[in-house]
LOTI-853097 format. One record per residue (C-alpha): residue in three letters; x, y, z. Coordinates in pm, whole numbers, plus 50000, padded with zeros to 5 digits. Example, Ala and Ser with C-alpha at 12.3 -4.5 7.8 and 13.67 -1.06 7.14 Angstrom:
<atoms>
ALA512304955050780;SER513674989450714;
</atoms>
This chain:
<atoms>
UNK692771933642018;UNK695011930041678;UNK696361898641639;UNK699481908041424;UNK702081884741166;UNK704571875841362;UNK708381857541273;UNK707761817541469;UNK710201794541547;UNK708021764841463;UNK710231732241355;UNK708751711941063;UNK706811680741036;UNK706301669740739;UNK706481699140611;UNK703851712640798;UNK704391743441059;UNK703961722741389;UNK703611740541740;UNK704811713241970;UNK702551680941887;UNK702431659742217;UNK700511627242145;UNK699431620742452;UNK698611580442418;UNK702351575742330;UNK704481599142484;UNK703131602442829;UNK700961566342862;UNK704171556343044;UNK704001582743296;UNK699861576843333;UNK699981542043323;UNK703021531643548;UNK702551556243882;UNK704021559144152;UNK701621549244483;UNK701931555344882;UNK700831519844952;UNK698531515045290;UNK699821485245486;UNK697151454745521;UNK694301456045788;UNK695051490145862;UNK692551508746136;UNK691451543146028;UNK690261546646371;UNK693681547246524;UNK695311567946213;UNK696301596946486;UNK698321574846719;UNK701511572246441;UNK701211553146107;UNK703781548645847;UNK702571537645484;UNK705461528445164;UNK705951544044853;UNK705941526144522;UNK708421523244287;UNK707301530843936;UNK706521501243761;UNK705151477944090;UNK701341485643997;UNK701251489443591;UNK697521500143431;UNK696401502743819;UNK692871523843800;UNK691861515944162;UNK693601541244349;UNK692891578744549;UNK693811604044380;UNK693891637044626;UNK693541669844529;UNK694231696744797;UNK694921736044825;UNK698771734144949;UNK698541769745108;UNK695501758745296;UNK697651731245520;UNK700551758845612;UNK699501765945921;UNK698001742746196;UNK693831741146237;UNK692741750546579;UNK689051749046713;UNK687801782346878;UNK686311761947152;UNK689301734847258;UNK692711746547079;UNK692911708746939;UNK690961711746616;UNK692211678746544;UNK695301657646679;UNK698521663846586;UNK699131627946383;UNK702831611846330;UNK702881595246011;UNK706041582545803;UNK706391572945440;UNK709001544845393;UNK711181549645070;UNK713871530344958;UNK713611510745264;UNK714421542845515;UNK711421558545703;UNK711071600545646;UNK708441629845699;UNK705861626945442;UNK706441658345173;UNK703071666745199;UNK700901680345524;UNK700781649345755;UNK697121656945769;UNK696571658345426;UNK697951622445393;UNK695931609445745;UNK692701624345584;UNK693351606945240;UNK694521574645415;UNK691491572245651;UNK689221575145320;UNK691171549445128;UNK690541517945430;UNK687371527945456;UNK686571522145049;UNK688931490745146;UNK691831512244854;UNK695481502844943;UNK697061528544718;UNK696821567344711;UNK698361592644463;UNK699421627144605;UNK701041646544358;UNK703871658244628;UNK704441628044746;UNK704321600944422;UNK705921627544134;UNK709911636444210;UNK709771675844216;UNK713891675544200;UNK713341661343883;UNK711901688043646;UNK711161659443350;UNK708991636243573;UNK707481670943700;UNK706901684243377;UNK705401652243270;UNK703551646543503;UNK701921682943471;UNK700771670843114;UNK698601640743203;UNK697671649643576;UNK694241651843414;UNK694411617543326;UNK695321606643631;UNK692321621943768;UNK690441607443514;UNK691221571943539;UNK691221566243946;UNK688691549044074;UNK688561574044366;UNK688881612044407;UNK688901630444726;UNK689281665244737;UNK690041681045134;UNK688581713945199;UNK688881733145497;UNK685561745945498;UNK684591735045927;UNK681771716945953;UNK681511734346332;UNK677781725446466;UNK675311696246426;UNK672951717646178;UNK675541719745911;UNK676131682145940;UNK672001681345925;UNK672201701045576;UNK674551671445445;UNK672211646345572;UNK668971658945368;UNK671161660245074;UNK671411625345107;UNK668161622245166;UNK666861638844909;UNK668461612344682;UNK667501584644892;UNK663921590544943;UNK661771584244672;UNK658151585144548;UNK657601552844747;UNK658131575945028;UNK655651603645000;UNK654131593545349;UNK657651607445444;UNK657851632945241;UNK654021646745299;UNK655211644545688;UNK657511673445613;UNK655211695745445;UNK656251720245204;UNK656991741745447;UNK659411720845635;UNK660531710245306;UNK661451744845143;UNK662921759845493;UNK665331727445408;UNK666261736245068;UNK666591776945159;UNK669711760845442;UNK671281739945205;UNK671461764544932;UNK673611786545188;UNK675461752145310;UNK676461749644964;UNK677131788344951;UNK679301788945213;UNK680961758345103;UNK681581771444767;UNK683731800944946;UNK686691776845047;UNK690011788244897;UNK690471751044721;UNK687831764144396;UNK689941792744392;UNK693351767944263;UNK693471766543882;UNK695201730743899;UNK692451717644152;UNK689841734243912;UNK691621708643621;UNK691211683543876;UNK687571691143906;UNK687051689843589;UNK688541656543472;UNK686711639843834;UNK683501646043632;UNK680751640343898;UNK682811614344047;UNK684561637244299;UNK684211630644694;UNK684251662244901;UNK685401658245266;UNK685001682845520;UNK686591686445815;UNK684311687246158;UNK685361700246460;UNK686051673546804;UNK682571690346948;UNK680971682046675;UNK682371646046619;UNK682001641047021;UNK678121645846977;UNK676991634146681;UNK674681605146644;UNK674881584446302;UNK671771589546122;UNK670951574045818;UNK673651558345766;UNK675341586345769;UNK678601581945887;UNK682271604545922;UNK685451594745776;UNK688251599446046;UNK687661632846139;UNK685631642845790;UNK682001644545685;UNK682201634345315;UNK679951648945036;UNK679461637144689;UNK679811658544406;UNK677231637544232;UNK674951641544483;UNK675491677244492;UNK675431683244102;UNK671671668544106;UNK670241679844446;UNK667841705944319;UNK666711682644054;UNK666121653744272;UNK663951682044510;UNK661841689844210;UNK661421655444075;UNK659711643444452;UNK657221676544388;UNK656001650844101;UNK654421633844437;UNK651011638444384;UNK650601645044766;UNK653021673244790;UNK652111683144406;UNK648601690144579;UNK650051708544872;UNK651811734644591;UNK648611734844394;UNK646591749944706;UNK648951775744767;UNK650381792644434;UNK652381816844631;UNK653791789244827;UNK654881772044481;UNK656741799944322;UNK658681803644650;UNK659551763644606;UNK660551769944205;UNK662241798544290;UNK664441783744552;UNK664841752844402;UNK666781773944110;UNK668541789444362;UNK669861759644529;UNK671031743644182;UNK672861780644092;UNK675251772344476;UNK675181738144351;UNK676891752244013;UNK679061769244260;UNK681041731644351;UNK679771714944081;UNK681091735343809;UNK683491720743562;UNK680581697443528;UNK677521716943388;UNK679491750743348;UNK676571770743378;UNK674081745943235;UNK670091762043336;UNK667961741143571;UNK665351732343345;UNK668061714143115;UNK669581693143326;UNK666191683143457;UNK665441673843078;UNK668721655343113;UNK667821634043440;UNK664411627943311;UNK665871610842937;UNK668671598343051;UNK667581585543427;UNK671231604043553;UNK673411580043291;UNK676801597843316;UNK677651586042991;UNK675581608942878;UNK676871642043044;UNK678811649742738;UNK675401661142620;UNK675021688242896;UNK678481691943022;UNK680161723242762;UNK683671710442665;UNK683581748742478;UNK686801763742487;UNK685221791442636;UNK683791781542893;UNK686851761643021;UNK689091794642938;UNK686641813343202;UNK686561787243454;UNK690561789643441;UNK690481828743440;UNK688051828943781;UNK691381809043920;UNK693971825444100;UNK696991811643930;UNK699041842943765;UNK701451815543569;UNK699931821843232;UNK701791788243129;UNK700301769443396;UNK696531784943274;UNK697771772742858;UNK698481734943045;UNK695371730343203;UNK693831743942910;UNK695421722542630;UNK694921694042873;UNK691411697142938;UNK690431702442610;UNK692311669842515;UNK694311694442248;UNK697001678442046;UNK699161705241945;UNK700801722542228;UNK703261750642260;UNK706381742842431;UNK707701759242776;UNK710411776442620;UNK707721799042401;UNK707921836442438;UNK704451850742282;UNK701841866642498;UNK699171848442714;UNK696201861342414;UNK698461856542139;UNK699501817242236;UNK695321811942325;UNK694991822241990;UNK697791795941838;UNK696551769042008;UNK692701769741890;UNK694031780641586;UNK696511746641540;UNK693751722341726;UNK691281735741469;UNK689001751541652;UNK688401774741419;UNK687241771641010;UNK689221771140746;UNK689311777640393;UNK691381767240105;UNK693671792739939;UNK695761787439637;UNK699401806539624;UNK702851803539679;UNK704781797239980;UNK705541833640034;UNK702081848740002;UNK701121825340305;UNK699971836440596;UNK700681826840988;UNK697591808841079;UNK697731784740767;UNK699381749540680;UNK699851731640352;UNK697291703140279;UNK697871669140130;UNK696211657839794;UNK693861633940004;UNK691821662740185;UNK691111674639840;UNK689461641639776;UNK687891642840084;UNK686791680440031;UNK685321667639677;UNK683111641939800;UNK681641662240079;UNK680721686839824;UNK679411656139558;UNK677361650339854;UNK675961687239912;UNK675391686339587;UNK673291655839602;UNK671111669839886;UNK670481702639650;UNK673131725139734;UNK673611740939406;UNK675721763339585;UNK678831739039640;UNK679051735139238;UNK681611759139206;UNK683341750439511;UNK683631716139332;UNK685031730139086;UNK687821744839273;UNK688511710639387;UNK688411692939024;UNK691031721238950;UNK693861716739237;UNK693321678439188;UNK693741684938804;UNK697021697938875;UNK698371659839043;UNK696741639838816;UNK694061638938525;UNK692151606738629;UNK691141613838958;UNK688301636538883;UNK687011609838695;UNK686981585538981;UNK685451608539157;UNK682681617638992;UNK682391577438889;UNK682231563339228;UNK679631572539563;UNK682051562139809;UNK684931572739923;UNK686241541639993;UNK685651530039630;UNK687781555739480;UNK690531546439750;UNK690291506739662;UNK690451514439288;UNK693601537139378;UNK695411511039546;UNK697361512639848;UNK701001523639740;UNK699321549539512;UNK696741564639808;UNK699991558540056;UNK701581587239778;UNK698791608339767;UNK698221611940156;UNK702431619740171;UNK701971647439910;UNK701911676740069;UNK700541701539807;UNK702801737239836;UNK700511754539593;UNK697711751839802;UNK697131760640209;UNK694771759940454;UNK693901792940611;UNK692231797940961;UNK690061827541011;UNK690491850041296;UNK688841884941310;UNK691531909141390;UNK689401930441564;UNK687831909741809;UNK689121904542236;UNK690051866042309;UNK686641866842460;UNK684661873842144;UNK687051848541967;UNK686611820542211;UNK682611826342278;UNK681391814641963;UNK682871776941986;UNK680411752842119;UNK681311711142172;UNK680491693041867;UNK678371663942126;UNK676731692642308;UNK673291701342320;UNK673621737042247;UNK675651727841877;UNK672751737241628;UNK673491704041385;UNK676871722541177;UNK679641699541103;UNK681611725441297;UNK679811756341495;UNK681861786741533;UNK679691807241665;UNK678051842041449;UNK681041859641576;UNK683721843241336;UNK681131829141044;UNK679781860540961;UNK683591872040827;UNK683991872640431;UNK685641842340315;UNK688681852340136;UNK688801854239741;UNK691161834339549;UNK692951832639237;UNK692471801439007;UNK693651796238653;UNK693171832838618;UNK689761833338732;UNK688611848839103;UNK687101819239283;UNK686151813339673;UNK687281780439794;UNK684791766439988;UNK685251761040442;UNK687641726940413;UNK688201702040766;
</atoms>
């Protein structure tokens, strides 16, 4: 695919070409900060949820910086037609429910069910507000919508709760079995290998071969197919509640074991729990009771690895956003170092571009703006194209790595005319900055950034004589900024140079695949140690030559 020059309609920001720059912590903290809530009236029953119920919505501004809230994400198309069990037509009663606004009681905008199922999970976490996109943004307003659309992943992010409703049937007492022993599995132990040595390994791996296809079958539900739940997903993290609807036979007869209790008319399921259910499995084989019962039979024990892989790969199937793909034995290495800490998933979870762009294209959402949205949201990007754009899906994926800087850069010196579409000016303080990260190369024996120095010395030469001096006179940044003084390093980070650009570099010849495969997450485990990796497929291109003071120089990658 050729990515060709084309005329933009970019405005100007300081003299640099700008896309659209949406800072999210200013523009849209109102609209993530101040929501709008369906509050649940005090000592509410869940258990009587079905015989009417009627809950208020919030004006914006009642509950400021709230964080403990539901936030519900749910496949619309999946609640357009009523459930009905095979065996006794009522799947699940028919509830009335209201939502009070502006003092006047009306039908909620959302599937009554939808909001019974969300409201039944909310008393039972003792949660008095919910936040249902349908119901809490105003869709005849398109600037609340709109808004809205460009921190929903925030919104996610923050709430203390999120629930996602499938429609997956939980329709006899051995699926509702499987979602016990994953439970289990994190609740037992190896102060429980009496327990666990009951089971045998055979019990134990006929267990893990039904909740792999649990999960499976699970994973099959239309709501991983939505491109806007998938966002929702993936800003949850782990923290993501799955309920799942049972049928009345099934509720009639079961027996709480456990602790194992429904929700209304739901079985719930943690994503958590989920996400780490093979690992947990192959952490109790550390037993030394069932570790003996693997050693006797070999054949016995590949069986267990192998379906113990097998059941983290359908786990990967909900779980996702999360690992994207991550290999069992690394997320093992995770759980053992970090003892589960989700404050380090950022380790193992891959924030690549890539990855996130594939997740979006397995979606079934054909609004190629929708897909750049929950792109640019997800990867937290600052520059964003606006709605009214006209270029091509691959063509605006390009612009928008391109202007968040996911790709490198090198520093070119001509005139305004000779520059080229992915490139922006540069200010006389990144040449400072460039300087001393070369002085520091340089330092560690990098005779190799000497002449890219030198470039530097040159442009800087052109704004003033004495600040190659300082330069080369002081170790620290800093130092050279003190000795500067503020108004005068105020000037120098307002000078925008026009001589000199920054250019990004983008094979012409490669798909948005090959282009978007190479960049891995600066925190993640897979980055090799580079300031910035960009993956063999864009590195290996020339750098560009350039012309200084009549000599042909190479400037060297600049941040």
């Amino acid at each position: 695919m050729a990515i060709l020059p084309l005329e933009t309609s970019f405005h100007k920001f300081k003299g640099i070409p700008v896309l659209c720059r949406a800072f999210l912590g200013i523009i849209f903290s109102e609209r993530h900060e101040n929501l709008r809530f369906l509050e649940i009236p005090a000592r509410a029953d869940h258990t009587r949820l079905s015989r009417g119920f009627a809950c208020k919505l919030a004006k914006r501004g009642e509950h400021p910086k709230e964080s403990k809230y539901v936030a519900v994400p749910y496949c619309w198309d999946s609640f357009k037609e009523p459930e009905s069990d095979t065996n006794n037509r009522s799947f699940r009663p028919s509830p009335t429910v209201k939502v009070e606004e502006n003092g006047a009681p009306r039908d909620p905008k959302c599937p009554a069910d939808v909001l019974i199922r969300a409201i039944s999970f909310a008393i039972v976490h003792d949660v008095s507000l919910i936040w249902i996109y349908q119901e809490c943004v105003d869709q005849t307003d398109p600037i609340d919508v709109e808004n809205h659309l460009q921190c929903n992943h925030v919104i996610f992010c923050q709430a203390k709760f999120k629930v996602g409703l499938l429609s997956f049937k939980i329709t006899d007492q051995k699926q509702v079995h499987g979602l016990i022993h994953i439970r289990l599995a994190h609740a037992l132990s190896n102060g429980h290998s009496n327990v666990l040595s009951s089971w045998g390994v055979d019990g134990i791996l006929a267990d893990v071969r039904y909740v792999t296809r649990l999960l499976r079958a699970i994973s099959r539900d239309r709501w991983f197919t939505r491109t806007w739940v998938f966002q929702e997903r993936y800003s949850a993290n782990i923290d993501m509640c799955l309920m799942l609807p049972a049928s009345n036979d099934v509720l009639n007869n079961y027996q709480p074991s456990f602790g194992y209790d429904p929700i209304g008319t739901d079985f719930p399921v943690s994503v958590e729990e989920i996400s780490f259910v093979a690992i947990v499995w192959r952490h109790h084989f550390t037993d030394p009771e069932l570790d003996q019962q693997l050693e006797v039979d070999i054949a016995m024990k590949d069986s267990m690895h192998e379906s113990l892989s097998s059941l983290h790969d359908a786990a990967q199937l909900i779980s996702g956003p999360i690992f994207m793909g991550a290999p069992l034995d690394i997320v093992w290495d995770f759980r053992q170092m970090s003892n589960g800490s989700t404050a380090e998933l950022v380790h193992v979870r891959n924030y690549a571009v890539y990855r996130t762009f594939l997740g979006i294209e397995n979606c079934d959402n054909r609004v190629f703006s929708d897909r750049l949205t929950i792109l640019s949201n997800l990867m937290d990007f600052e520059w964003r194209l606006p709605k009214t754009h006209s270029y091509g899906y691959s063509f605006a994926l390009v612009l928008l790595v391109v202007q968040n800087e996911y790709y490198p850069t090198i520093l070119v010196r001509g005139n305004k005319s000779e520059q080229q579409f992915f490139s922006s000016p540069v200010s006389a303080v990144d040449l400072i900055i460039n300087a001393f990260n070369l002085k520091k190369l340089i330092a560690q024996g990098d005779k190799g950034s000497e002449c890219g120095l030198d470039n530097m010395f040159c442009a800087l030469a052109d704004i003033s004589a004495d600040i190659q001096e300082k330069i080369n006179r002081h170790e620290n940044f800093e130092d050279v900024l003190n000795e500067l003084g503020e108004d005068r390093v105020a000037s120098l980070f307002d000078l925008i140079l026009e001589h000199i650009h920054r250019v990004s570099i983008v094979p012409l010849s490669s798909t948005i695949v090959e282009l978007l495969g190479g960049i891995v997450g600066a925190e993640h485990i897979d980055d090799i140690g580079l300031d910035h990796s960009h993956g063999e497929a864009i590195v290996r291109f020339p750098v560009i030559d350039v012309i200084s003071h009549g000599h042909e120089r190479t400037f060297p990658f600049a941040r």
